[in-house]
CHARMM internal coordinates of N, CA and C (Angstrom, degrees):
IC EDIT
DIST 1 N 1 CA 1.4486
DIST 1 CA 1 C 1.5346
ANGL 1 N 1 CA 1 C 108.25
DIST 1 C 2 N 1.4657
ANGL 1 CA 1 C 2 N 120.11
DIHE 1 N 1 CA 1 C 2 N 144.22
DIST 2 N 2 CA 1.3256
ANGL 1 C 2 N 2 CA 114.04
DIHE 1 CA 1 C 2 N 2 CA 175.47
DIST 2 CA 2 C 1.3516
ANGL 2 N 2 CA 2 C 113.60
DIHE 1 C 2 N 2 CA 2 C -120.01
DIST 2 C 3 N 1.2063
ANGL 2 CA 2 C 3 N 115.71
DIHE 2 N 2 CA 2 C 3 N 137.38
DIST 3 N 3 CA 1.5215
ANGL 2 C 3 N 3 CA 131.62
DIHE 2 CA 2 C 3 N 3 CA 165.64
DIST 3 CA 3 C 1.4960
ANGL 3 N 3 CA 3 C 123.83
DIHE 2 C 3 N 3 CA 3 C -18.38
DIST 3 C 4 N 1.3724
ANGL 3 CA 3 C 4 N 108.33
DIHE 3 N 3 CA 3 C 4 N 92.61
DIST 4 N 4 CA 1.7874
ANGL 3 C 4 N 4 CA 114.54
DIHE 3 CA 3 C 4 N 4 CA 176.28
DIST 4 CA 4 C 1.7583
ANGL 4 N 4 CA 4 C 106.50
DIHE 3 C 4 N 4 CA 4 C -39.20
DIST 4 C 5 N 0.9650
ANGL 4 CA 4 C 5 N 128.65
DIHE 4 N 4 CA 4 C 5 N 6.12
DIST 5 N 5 CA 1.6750
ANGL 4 C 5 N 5 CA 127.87
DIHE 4 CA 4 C 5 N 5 CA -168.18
DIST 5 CA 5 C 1.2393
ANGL 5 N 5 CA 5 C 106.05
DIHE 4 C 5 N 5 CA 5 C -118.65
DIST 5 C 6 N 1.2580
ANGL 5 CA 5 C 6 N 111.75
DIHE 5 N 5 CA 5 C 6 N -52.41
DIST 6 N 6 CA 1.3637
ANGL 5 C 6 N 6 CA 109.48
DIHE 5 CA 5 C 6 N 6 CA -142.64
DIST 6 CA 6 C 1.5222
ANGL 6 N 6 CA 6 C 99.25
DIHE 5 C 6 N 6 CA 6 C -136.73
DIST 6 C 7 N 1.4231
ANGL 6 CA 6 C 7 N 141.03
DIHE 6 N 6 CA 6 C 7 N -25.24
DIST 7 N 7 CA 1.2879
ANGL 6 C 7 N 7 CA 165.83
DIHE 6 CA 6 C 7 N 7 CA -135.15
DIST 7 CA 7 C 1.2631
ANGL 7 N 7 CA 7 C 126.18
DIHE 6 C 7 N 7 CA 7 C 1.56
DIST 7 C 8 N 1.5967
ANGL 7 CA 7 C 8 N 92.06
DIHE 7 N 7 CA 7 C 8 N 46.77
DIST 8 N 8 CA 1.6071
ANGL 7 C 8 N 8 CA 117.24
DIHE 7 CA 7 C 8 N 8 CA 154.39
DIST 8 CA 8 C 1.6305
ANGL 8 N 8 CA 8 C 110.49
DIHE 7 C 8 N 8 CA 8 C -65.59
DIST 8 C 9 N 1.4533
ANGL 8 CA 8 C 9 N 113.79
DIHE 8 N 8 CA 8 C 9 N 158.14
DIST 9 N 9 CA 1.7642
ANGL 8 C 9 N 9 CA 115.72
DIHE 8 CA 8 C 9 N 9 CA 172.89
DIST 9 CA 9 C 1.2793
ANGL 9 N 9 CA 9 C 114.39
DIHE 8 C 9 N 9 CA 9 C -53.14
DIST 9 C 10 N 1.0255
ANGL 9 CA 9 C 10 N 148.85
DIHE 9 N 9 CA 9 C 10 N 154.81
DIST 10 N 10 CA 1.3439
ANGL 9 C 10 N 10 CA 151.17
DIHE 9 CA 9 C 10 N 10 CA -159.58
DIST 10 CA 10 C 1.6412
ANGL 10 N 10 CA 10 C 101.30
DIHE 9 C 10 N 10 CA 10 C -113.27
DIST 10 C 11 N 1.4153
ANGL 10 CA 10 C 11 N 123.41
DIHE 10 N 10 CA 10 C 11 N 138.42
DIST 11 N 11 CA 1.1412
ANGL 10 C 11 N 11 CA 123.22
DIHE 10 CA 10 C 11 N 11 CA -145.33
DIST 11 CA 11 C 1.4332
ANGL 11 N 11 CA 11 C 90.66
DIHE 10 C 11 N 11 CA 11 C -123.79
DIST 11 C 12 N 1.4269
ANGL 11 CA 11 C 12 N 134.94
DIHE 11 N 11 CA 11 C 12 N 124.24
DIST 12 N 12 CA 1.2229
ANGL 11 C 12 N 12 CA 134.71
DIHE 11 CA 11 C 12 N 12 CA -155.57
DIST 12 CA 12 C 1.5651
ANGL 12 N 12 CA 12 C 110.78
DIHE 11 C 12 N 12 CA 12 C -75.75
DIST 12 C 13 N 1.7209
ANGL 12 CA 12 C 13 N 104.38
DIHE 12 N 12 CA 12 C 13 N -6.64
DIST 13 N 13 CA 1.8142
ANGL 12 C 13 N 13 CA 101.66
DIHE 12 CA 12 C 13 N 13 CA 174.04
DIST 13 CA 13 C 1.3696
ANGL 13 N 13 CA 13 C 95.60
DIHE 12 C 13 N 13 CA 13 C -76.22
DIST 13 C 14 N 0.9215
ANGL 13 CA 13 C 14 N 144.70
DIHE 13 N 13 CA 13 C 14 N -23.88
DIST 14 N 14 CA 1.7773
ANGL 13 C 14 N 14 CA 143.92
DIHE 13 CA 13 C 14 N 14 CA -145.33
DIST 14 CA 14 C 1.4997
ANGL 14 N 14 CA 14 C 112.51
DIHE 13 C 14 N 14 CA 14 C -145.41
DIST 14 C 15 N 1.3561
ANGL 14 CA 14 C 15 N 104.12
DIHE 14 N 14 CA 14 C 15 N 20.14
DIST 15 N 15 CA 1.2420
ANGL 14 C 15 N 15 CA 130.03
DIHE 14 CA 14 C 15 N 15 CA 176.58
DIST 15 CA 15 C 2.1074
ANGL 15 N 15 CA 15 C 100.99
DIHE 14 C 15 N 15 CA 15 C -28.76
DIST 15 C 16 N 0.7727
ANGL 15 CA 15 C 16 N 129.68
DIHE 15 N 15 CA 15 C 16 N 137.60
DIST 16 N 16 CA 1.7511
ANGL 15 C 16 N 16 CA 139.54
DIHE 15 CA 15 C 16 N 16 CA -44.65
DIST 16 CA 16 C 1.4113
ANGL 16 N 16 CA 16 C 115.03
DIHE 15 C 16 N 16 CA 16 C -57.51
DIST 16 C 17 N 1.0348
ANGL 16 CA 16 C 17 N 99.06
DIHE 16 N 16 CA 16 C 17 N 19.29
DIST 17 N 17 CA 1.8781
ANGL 16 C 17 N 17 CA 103.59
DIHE 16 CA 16 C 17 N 17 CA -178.63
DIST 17 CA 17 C 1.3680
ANGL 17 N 17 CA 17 C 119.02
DIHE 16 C 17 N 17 CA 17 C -87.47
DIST 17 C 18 N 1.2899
ANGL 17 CA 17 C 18 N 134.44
DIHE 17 N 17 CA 17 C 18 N -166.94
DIST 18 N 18 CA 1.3477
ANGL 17 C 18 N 18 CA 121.87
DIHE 17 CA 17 C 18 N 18 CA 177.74
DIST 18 CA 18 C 1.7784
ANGL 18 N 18 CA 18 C 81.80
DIHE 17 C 18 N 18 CA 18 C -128.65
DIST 18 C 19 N 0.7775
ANGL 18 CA 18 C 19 N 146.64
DIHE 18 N 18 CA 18 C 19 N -52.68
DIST 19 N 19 CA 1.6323
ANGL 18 C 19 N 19 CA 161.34
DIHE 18 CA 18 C 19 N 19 CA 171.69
DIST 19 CA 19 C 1.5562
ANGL 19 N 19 CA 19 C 129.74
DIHE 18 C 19 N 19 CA 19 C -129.10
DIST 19 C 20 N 1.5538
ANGL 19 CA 19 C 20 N 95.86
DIHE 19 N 19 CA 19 C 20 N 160.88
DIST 20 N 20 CA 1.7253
ANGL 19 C 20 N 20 CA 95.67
DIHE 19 CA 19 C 20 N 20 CA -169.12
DIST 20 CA 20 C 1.2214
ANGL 20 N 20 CA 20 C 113.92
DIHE 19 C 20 N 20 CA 20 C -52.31
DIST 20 C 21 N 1.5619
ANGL 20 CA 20 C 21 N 125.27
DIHE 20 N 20 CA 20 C 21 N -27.11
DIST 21 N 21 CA 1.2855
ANGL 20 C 21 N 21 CA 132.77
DIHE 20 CA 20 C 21 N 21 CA -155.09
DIST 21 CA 21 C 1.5234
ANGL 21 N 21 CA 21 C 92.54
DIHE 20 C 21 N 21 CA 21 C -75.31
DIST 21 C 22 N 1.5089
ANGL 21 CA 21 C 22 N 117.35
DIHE 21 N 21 CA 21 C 22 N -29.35
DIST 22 N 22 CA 1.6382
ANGL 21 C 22 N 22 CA 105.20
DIHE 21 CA 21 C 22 N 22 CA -163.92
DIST 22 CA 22 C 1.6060
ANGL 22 N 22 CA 22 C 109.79
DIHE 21 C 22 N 22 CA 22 C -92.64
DIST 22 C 23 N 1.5937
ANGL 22 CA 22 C 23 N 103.41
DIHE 22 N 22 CA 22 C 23 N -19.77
DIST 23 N 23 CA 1.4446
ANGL 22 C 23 N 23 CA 100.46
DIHE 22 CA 22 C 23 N 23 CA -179.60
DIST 23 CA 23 C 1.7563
ANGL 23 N 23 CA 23 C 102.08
DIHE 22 C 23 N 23 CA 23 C -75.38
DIST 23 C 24 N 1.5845
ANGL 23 CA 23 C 24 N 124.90
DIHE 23 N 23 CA 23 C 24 N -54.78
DIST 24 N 24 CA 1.4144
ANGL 23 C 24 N 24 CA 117.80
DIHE 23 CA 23 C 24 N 24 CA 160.61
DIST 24 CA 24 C 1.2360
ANGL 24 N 24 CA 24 C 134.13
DIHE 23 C 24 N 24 CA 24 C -11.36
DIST 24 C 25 N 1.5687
ANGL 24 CA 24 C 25 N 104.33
DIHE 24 N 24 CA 24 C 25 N -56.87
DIST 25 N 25 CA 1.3391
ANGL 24 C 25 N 25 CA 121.68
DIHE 24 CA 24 C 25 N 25 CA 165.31
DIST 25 CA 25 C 1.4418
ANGL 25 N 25 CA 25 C 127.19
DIHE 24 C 25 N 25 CA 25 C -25.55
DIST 25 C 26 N 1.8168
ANGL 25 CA 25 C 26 N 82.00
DIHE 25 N 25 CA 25 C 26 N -64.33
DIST 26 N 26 CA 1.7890
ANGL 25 C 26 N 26 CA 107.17
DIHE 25 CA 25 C 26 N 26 CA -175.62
DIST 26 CA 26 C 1.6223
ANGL 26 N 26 CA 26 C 115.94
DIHE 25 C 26 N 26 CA 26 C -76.59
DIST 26 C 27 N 1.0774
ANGL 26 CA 26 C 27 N 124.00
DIHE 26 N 26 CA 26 C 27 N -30.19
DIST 27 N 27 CA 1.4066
ANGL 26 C 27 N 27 CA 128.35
DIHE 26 CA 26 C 27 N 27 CA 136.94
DIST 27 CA 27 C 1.3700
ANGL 27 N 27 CA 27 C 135.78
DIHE 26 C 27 N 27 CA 27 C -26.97
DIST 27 C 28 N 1.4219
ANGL 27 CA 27 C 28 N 101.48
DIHE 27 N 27 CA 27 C 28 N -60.52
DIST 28 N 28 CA 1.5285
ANGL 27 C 28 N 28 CA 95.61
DIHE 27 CA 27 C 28 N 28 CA -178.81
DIST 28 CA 28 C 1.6518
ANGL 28 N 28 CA 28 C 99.98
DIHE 27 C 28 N 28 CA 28 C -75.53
DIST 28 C 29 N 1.0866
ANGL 28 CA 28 C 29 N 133.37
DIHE 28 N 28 CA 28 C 29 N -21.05
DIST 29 N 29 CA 1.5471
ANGL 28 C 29 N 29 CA 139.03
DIHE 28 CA 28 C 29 N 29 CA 176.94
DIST 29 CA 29 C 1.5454
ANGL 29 N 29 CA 29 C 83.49
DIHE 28 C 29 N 29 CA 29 C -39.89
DIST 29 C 30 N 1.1651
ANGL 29 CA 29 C 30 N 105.23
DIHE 29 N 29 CA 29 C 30 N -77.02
DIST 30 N 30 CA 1.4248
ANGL 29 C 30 N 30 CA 106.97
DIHE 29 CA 29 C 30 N 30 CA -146.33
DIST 30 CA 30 C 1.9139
ANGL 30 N 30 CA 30 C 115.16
DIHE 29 C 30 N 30 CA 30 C -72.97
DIST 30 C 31 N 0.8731
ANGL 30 CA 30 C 31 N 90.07
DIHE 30 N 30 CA 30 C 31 N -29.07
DIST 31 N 31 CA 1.3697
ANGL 30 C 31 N 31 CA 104.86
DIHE 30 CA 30 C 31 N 31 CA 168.93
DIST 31 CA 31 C 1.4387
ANGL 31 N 31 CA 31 C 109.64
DIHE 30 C 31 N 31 CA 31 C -68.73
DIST 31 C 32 N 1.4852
ANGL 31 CA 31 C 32 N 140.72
DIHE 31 N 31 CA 31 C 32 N -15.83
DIST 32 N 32 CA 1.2291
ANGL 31 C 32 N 32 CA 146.15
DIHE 31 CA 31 C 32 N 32 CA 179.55
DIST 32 CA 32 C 1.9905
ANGL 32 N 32 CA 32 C 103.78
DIHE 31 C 32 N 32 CA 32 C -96.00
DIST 32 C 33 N 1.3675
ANGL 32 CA 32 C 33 N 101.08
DIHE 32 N 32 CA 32 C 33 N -27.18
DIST 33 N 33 CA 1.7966
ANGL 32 C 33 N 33 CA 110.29
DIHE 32 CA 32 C 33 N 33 CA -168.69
DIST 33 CA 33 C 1.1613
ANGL 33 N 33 CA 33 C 99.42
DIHE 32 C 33 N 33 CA 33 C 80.06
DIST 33 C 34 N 1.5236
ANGL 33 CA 33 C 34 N 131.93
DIHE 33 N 33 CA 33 C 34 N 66.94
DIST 34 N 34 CA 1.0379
ANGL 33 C 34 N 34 CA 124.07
DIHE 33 CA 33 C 34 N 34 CA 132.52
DIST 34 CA 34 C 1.4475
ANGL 34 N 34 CA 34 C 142.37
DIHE 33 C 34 N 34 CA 34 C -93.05
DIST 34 C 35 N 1.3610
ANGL 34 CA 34 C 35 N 88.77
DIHE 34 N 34 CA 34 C 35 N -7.60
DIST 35 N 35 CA 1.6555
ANGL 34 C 35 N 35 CA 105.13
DIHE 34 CA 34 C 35 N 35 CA 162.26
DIST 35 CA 35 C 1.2889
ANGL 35 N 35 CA 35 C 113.69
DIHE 34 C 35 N 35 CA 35 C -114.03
DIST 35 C 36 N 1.3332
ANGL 35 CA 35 C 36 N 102.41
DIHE 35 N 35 CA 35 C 36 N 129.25
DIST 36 N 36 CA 1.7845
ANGL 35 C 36 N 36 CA 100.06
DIHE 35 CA 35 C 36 N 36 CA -175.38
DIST 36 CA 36 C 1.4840
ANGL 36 N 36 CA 36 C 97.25
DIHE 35 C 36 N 36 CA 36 C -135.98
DIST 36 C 37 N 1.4288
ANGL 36 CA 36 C 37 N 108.11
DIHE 36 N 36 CA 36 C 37 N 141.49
DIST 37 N 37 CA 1.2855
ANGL 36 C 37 N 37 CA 112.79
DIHE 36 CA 36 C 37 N 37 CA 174.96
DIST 37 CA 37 C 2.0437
ANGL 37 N 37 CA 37 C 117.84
DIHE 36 C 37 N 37 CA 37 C -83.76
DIST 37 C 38 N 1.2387
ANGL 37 CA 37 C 38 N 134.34
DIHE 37 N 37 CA 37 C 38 N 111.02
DIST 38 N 38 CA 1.1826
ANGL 37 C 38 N 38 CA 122.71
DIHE 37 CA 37 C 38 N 38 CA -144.25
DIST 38 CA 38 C 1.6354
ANGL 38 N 38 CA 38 C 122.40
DIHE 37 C 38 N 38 CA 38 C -68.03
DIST 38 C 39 N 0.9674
ANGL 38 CA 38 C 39 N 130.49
DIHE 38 N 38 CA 38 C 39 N 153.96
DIST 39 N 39 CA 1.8484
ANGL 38 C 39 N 39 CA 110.13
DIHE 38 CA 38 C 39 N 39 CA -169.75
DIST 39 CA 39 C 2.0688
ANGL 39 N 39 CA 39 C 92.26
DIHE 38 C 39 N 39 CA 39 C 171.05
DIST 39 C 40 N 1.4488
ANGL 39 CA 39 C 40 N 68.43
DIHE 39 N 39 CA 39 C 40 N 166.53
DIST 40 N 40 CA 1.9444
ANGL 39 C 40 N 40 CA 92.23
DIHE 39 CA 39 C 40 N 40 CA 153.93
DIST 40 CA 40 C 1.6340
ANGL 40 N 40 CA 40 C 127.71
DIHE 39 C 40 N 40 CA 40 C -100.30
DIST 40 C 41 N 1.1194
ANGL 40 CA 40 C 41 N 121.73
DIHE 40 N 40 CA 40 C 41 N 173.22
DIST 41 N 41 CA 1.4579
ANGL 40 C 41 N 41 CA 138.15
DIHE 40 CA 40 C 41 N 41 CA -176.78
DIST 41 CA 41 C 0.9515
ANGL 41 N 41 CA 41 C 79.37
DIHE 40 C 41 N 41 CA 41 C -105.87
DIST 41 C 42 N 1.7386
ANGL 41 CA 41 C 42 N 126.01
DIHE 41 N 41 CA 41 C 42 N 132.45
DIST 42 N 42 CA 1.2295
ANGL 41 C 42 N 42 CA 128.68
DIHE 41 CA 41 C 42 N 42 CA 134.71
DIST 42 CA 42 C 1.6105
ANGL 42 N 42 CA 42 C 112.30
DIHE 41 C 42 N 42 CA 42 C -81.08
DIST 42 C 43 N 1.8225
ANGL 42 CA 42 C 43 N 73.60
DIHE 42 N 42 CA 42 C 43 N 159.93
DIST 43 N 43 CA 1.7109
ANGL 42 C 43 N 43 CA 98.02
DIHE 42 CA 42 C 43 N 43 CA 169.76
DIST 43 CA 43 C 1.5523
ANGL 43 N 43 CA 43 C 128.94
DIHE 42 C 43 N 43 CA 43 C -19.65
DIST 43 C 44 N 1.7036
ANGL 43 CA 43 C 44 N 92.01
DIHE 43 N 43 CA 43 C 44 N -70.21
DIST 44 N 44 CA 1.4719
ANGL 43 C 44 N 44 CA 99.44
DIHE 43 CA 43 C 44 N 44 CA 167.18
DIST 44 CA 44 C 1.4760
ANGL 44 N 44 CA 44 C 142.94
DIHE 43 C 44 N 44 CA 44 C -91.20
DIST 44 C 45 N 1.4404
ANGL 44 CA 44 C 45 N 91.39
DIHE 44 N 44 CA 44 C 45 N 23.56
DIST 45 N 45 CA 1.6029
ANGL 44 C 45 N 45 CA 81.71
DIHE 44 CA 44 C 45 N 45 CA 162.33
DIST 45 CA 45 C 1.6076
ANGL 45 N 45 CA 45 C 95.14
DIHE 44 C 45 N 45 CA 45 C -105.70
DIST 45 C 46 N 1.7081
ANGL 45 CA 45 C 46 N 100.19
DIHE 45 N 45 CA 45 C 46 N 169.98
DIST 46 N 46 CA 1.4795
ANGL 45 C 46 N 46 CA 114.65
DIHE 45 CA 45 C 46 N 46 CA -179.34
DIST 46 CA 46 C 1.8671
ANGL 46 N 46 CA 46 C 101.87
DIHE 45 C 46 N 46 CA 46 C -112.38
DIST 46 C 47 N 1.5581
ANGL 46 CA 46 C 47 N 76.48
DIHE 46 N 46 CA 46 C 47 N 130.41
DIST 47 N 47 CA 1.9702
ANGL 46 C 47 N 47 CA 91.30
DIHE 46 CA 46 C 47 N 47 CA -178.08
DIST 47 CA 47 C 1.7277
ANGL 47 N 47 CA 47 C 99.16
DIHE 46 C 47 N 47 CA 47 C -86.27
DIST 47 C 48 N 1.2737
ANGL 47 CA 47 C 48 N 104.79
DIHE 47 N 47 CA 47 C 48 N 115.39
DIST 48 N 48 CA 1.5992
ANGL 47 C 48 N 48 CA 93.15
DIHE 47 CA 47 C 48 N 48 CA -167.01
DIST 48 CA 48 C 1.7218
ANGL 48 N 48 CA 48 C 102.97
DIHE 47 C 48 N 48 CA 48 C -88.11
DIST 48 C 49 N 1.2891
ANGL 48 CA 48 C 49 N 113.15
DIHE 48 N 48 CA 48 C 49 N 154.15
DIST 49 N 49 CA 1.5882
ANGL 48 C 49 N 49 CA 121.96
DIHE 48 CA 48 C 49 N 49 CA -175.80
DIST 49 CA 49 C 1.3939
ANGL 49 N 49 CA 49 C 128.44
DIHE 48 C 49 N 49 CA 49 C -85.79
DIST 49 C 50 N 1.2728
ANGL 49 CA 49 C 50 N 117.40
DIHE 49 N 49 CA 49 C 50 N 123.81
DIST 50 N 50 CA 1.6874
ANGL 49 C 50 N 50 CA 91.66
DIHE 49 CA 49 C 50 N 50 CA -158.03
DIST 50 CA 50 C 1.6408
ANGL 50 N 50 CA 50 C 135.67
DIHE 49 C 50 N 50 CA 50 C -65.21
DIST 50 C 51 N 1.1229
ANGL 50 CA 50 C 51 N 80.51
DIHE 50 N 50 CA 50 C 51 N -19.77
DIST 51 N 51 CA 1.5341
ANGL 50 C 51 N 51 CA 97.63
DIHE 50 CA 50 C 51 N 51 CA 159.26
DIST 51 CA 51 C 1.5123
ANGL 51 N 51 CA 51 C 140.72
DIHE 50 C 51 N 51 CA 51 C -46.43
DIST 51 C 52 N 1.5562
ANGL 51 CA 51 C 52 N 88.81
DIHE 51 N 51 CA 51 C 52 N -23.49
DIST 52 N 52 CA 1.6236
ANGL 51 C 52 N 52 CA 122.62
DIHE 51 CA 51 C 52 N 52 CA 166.95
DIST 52 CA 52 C 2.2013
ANGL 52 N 52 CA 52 C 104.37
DIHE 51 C 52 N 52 CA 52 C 97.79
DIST 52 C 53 N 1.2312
ANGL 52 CA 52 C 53 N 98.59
DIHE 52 N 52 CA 52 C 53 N -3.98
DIST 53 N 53 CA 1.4543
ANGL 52 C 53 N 53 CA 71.91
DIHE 52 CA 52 C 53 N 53 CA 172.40
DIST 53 CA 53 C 1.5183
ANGL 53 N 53 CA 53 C 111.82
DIHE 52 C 53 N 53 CA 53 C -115.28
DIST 53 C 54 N 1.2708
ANGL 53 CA 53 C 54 N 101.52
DIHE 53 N 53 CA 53 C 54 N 165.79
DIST 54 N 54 CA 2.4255
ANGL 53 C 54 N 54 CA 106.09
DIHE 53 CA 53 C 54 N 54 CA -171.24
DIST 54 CA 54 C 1.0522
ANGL 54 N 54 CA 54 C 97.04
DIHE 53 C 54 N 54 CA 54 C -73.15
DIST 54 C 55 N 1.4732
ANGL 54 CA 54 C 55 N 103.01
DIHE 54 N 54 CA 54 C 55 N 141.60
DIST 55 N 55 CA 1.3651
ANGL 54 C 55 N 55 CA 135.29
DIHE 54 CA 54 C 55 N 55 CA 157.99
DIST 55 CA 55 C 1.8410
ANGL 55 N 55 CA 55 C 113.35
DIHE 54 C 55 N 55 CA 55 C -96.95
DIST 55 C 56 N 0.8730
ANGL 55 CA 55 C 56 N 116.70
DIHE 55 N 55 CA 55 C 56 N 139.77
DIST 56 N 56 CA 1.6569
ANGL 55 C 56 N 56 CA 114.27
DIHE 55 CA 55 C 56 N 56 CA 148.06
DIST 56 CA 56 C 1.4419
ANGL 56 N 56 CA 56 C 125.54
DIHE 55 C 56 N 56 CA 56 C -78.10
DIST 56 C 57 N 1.5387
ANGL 56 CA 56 C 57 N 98.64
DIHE 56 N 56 CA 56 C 57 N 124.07
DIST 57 N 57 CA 1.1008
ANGL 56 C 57 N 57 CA 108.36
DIHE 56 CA 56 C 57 N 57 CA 159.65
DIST 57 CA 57 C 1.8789
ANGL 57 N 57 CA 57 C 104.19
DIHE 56 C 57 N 57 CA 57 C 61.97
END
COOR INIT
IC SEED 1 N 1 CA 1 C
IC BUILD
């Protein structure tokens, strides 16, 4: 299997990774929202404001 990053062999400590650096990598991806799974906001959830106070909707 090769490394979603980098597509070096995947190194069974860091399994599908090849190294920490590439799983990190893929971390901060996601931790930034670069992967988003696609959809709507419902109704009831609350989109909070960054400012810190609720908005509707």
């Amino acid at each position: 299997m090769a490394c979603p990053i980098c597509g070096k062999p995947a190194e069974a400590k860091f399994r599908p990774f090849c190294s920490a650096r590439c799983a990190d990598i893929d971390l901060a991806r996601w931790l930034r929202g670069d992967y988003v799974i696609p959809g709507t906001v419902s109704e009831e959830e609350e989109v909070p404001d960054p400012q810190g106070e609720q908005r509707d909707g």
